[in-house]
C-alpha positions in Angstrom: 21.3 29.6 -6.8 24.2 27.3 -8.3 26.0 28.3 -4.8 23.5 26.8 -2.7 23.4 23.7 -4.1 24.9 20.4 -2.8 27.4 18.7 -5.6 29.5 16.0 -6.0 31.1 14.3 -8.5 30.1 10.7 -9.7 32.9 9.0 -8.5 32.3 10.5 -5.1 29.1 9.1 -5.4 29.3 5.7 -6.2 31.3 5.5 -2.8 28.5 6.1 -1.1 26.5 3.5 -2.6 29.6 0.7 -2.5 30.1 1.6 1.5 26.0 0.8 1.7 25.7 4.9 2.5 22.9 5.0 -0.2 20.7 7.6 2.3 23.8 10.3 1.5 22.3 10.7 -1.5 19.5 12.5 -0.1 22.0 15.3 1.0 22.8 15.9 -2.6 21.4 18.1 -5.5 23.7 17.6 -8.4 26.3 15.0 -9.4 28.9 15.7 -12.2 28.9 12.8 -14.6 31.8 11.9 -17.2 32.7 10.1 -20.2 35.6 10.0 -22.5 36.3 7.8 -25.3 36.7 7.2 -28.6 33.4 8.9 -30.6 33.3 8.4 -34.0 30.7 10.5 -35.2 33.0 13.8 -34.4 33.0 17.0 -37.4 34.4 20.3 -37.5 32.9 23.3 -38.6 34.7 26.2 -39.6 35.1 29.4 -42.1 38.4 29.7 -43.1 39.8 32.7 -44.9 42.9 33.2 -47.4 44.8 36.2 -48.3 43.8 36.4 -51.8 40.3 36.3 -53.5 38.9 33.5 -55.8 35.8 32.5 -56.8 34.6 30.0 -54.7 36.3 26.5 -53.4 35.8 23.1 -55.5 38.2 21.3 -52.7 39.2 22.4 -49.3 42.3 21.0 -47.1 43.7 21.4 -43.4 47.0 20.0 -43.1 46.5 17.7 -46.0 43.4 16.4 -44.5 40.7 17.0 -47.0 37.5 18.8 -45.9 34.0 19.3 -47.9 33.0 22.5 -49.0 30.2 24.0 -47.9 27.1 25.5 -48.9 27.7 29.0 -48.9 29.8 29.8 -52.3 31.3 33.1 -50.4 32.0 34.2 -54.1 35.0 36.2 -54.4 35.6 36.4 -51.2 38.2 34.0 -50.6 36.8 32.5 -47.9 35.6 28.9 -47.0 32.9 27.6 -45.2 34.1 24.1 -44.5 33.5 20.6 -42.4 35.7 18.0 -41.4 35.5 14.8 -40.3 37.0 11.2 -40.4 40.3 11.1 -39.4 40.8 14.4 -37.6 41.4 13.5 -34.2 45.1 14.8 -34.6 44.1 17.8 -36.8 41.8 19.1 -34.4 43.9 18.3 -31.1 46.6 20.6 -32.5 44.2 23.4 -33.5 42.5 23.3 -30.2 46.3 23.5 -28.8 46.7 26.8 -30.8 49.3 25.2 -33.8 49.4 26.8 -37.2 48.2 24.3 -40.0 47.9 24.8 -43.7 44.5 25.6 -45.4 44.8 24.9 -49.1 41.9 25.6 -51.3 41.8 24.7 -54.8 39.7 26.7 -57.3 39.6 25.6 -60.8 43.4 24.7 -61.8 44.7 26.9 -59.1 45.6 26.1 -55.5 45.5 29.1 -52.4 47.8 28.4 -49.2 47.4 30.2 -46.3 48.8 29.3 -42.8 46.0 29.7 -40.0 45.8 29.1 -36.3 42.4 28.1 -34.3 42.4 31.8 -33.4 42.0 33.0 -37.6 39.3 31.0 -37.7 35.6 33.1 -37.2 34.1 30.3 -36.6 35.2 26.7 -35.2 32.5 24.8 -34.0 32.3 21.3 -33.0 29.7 18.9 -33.4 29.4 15.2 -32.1 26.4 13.3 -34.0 26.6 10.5 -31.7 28.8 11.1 -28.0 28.5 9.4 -24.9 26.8 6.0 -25.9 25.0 4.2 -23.3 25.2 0.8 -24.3 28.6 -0.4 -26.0 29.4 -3.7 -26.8 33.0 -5.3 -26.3 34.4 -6.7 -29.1 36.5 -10.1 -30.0 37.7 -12.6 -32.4 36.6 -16.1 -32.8 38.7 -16.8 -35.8 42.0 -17.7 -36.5 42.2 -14.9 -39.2 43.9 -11.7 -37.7 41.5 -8.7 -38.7 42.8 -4.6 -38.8 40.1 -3.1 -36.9 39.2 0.3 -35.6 38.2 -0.9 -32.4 41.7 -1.8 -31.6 45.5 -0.4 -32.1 46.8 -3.6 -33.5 44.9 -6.2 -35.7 42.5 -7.8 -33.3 43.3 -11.4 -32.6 41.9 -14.5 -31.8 41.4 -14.9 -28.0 41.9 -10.8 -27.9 39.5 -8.5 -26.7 38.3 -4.7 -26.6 36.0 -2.5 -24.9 34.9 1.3 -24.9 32.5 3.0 -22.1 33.5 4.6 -19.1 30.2 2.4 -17.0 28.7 3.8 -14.1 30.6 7.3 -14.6 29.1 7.7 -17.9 26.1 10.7 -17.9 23.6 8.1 -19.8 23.8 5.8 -17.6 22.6 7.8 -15.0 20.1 9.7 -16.5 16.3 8.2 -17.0 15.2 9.9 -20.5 11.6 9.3 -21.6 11.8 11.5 -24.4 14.3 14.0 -26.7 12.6 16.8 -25.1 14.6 15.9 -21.6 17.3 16.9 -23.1 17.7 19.4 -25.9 19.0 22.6 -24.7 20.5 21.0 -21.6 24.3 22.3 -20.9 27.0 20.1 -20.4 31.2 20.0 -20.8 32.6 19.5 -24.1 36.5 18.8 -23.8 36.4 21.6 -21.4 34.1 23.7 -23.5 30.5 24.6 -22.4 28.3 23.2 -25.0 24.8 22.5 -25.9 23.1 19.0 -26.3 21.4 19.4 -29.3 19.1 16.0 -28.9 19.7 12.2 -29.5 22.6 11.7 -32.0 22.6 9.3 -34.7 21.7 5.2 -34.1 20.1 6.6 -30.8 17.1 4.8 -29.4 15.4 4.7 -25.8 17.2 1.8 -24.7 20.6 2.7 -26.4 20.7 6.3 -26.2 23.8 9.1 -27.5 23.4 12.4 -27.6 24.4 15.1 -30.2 26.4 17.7 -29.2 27.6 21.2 -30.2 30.5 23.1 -28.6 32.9 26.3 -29.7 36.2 24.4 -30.1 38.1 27.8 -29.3 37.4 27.2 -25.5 38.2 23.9 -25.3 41.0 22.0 -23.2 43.3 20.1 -25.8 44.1 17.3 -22.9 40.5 16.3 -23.2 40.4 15.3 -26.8 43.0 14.0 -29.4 43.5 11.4 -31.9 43.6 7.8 -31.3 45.5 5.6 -33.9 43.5 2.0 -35.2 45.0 -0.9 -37.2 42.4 1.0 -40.1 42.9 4.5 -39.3 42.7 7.3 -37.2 39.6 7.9 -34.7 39.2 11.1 -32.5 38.5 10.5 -28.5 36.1 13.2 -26.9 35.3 13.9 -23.1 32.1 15.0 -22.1 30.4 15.9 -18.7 26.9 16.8 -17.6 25.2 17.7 -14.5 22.1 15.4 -13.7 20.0 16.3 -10.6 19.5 13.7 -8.0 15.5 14.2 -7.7 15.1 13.3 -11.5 17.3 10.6 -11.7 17.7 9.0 -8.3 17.3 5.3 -9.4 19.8 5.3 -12.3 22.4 7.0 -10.1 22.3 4.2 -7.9 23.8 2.0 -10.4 27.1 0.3 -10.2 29.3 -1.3 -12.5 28.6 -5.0 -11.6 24.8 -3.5 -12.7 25.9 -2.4 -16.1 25.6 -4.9 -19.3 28.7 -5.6 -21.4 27.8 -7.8 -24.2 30.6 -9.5 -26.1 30.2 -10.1 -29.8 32.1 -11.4 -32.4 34.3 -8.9 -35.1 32.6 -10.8 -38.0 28.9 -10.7 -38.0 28.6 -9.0 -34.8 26.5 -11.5 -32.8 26.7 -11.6 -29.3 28.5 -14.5 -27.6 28.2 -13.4 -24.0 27.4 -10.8 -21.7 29.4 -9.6 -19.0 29.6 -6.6 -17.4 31.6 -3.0 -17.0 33.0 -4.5 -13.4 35.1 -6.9 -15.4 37.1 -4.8 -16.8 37.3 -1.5 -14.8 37.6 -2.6 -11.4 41.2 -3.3 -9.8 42.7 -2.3 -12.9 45.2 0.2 -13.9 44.3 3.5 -15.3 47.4 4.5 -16.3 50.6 2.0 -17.0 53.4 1.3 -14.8 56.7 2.2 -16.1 60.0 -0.1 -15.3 62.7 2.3 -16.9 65.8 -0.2 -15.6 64.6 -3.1 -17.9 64.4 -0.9 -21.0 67.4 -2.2 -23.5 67.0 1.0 -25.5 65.8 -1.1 -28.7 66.5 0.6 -31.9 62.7 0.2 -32.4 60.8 0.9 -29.3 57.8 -1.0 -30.0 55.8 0.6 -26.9 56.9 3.8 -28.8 55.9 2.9 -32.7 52.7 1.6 -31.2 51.1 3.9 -28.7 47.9 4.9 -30.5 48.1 9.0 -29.0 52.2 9.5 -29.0 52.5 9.5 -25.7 55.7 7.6 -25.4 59.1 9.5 -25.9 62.5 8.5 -25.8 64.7 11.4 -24.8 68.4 11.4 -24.4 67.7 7.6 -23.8 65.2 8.1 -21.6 61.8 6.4 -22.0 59.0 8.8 -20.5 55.1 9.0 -21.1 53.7 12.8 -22.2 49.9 13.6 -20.5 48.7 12.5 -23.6 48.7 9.0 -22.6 45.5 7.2 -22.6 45.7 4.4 -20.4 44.8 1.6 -23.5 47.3 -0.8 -22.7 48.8 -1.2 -25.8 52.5 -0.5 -24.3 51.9 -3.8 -22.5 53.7 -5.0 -26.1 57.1 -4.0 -24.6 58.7 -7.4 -24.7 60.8 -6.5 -21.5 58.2 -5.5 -19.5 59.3 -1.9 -19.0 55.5 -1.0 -19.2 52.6 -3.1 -17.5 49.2 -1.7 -17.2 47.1 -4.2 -15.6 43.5 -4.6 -17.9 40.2 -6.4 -16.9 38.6 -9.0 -19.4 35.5 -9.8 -20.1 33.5 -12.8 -20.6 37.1 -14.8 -19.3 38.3 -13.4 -22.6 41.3 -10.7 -21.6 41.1 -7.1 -22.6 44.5 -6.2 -25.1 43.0 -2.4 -26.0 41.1 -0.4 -23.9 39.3 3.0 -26.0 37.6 4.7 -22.7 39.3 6.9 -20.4 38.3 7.6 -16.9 41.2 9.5 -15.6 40.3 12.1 -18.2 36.5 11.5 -17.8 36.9 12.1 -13.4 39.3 15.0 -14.2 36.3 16.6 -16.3 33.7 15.6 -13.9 35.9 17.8 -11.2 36.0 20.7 -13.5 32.4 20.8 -14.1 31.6 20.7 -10.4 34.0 23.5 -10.0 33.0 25.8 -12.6 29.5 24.9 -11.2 30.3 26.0 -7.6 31.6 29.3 -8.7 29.1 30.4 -10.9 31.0 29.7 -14.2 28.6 27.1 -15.2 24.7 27.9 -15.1 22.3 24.7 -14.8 
C-alpha cells in the first residue's frame, strides 16, 4: 500500500548524503525524482473538429502554426486528425492554460476556421520522443564568429557558455537500467499529468539514455511547460517526474552533482574540449533572479523585457515585475543597470550566459508527485 510506504523527494535526499547520513536511506522506499528543461523532441496529437463538413484536410493549422495531417482521411466529416511539432512550446502552453486558438483547415481551394479550446478537442495527447536526457553536454564558442543557436537566447559568443540538465535531481540519473523492459509501462509526471513511459526515446543508448513519453495534455499543469525563445527559433521546455524505489536503484541515488559528467564541446563540430561537471554550475547559484527595481531608468526598450526567452518580464504602470513564468536562464542579467542579477555557475572556467534547465519547476514537481503518491492519487 502506496500509504505505507516511506517517501521523499530527491532533493530531500541528497541532504542526507551531503551531511554523510547515507544509512537514512535505508529508512526509505521511494524517492520522487525531477527534471525540467528544454526537450526538443515534443509533438502534439489531436483530432480537431470544424463546424462544417469537407472532404478531408490537404493542410492543417493551430494559431498559424502549421500541423501535418494525419492518416485517417475522416472523409466528410470535417474533422482532423492532426500532429504538431517544432515550434509549439507557446501553442501548447496556451492550450493546456484553456485559451481559444484558431484551427484552419484547407481543403482544395477552400479554407475552414473554427475557434477551439483544449477542452473541443476529443483527443490531445502528448508525446515526448526523447525527455529527460541523462547525459547533456554544455555548449561554447571558440570562434570569434557570433553564431544564432538554439541552445541559447541570444547568438552564442565567444568565451559564452550554455548548459541544460537538472544533475543529480534528474530521474535517469538515478535509475540503473539494463534494459527497455525496466521501463515501459512505468508511471511517471508529465507537466502535472500522469503519463506512461513508453520506452527509450530517440538517440537513446545504455550509457546515454531518454525516455519516450506519452501523457493526456488535458490534465496537465500549464506552469510546468511553455515555450522557450532561441536566437533560431522557438523550443518547448517539459517537466517530468518519476518514482524510483530505493532497493532497485540504491547506488545511482547516491550520486551527487560533483559525481556527474558535464562535457564541454565546441558549437562547430561539436568536439569536446573539457569536462566538468553539474556542481559547476548548479551549486551556490541563483535559481531565480534578483530584482533591483530602484535602478531601473524605465528605458523605452527594456532589454531584460524584449529578451526574456518565456515573457516573463512585464512592465506595468512603470513597474518592472517577473510573472511565474520565469525560468531562471539568466538572460535578464543583460539589463545594463543591473536591475536584474541572477548569479550563474560556469563550467570548465568558461561562464554560463543561458541556462535551459529548471529546478525550481523540476523540485516543485518532484513535491507533487510525492503528494499525489501519499494520498493514493498516484499508483506505483
Amino acid at each position: 500500500m502506496e500509504n505505507d510506504l516511506r517517501i521523499i523527494t530527491v532533493d530531500e535526499l541528497k541532504k542526507y548524503i551531503r551531511n554523510n547520513e547515507e544509512d537514512k536511506i535505508d529508512e526509505v522506499d521511494i524517492v520522487t525524482t525531477a527534471t525540467c528543461g528544454i526537450m526538443s523532441g515534443t509533438m502534439g496529437v489531436f483530432h480537431i473538429p470544424f463546424n462544417e463538413v469537407f472532404k478531408k484536410a490537404d493542410e492543417i493549422y493551430l494559431n498559424d502554426i502549421k500541423g501535418v495531417v494525419g492518416v485517417c482521411p475522416n472523409e466528410y466529416l470535417g474533422k482532423v486528425d492532426a500532429i504538431f511539432y517544432g515550434e509549439v512550446g507557446f501553442l501548447f502552453k496556451d492550450l493546456v492554460k484553456g485559451k481559444v486558438v484558431e484551427a484552419k483547415a484547407v481543403c482544395g481551394n477552400k479554407t475552414y476556421k473554427n475557434e477551439v479550446t483544449i477542452e473541443d478537442l476529443p483527443t490531445a495527447k502528448m508525446i515526448g520522443t526523447r525527455m529527460a536526457f541523462k547525459n547533456y553536454t554544455a555548449i561554447t564558442n571558440l570562434s570569434d564568429e557570433e553564431v544564432n543557436t538554439i541552445f541559447h537566447r541570444l547568438p552564442l559568443k565567444k568565451g559564452e557558455s550554455s548548459f541544460s540538465g537538472c544533475g543529480m535531481y534528474n530521474p535517469l540519473e538515478n535509475m540503473i537500467i539494463k534494459d527497455e523492459k525496466d521501463i515501459i509501462g512505468k508511471k511517471a509526471l508529465l507537466n502535472g499529468a500522469e503519463s506512461i513511459i513508453l520506452g527509450f526515446g530517440t538517440r537513446s543508448s545504455i550509457k546515454k539514455p531518454n525516455l519516450m513519453l506519452s501523457a493526456n495534455m488535458k490534465e496537465m499543469d500549464p506552469y510546468y511547460l511553455g515555450g522557450f525563445l532561441t536566437s533560431s527559433g522557438i523550443e518547448i521546455y517539459n517537466t517530468v517526474a518519476i518514482p524510483v524505489k530505493v532497493d532497485e536503484h540504491k547506488e545511482s541515488l547516491k550520486k551527487l552533482d560533483k559525481d556527474i559528467a558535464l562535457p564541454l564541446v565546441n558549437i562547430f563540430g561539436r568536439e569536446i574540449i573539457d569536462v566538468g561537471n553539474y556542481a559547476e554550475v548548479w551549486e551556490n547559484v541563483d535559481l531565480r533572479p534578483k530584482i533591483y527595481p530602484d535602478r531601473c531608468k524605465e528605458c523605452k526598450e527594456c532589454l531584460a523585457e524584449k529578451y526574456c526567452p518565456t515573457f516573463a518580464i512585464k512592465r506595468e504602470n512603470g513597474k518592472i515585475m517577473i510573472t511565474e513564468d520565469c525560468f531562471g536562464c539568466g538572460i535578464c542579467n543583460i539589463c545594463p543597470y543591473g536591475v536584474f542579477k541572477t548569479k550563474l555557475g560556469s563550467i570548465c572556467g568558461i561562464p554560463i550566459t543561458c541556462r535551459q534547465s529548471d529546478r525550481k519547476r523540476a523540485l516543485k514537481l518532484a513535491k507533487e508527485l510525492k503528494k499525489k503518491i501519499e494520498n493514493g492519487e498516484f499508483k506505483i
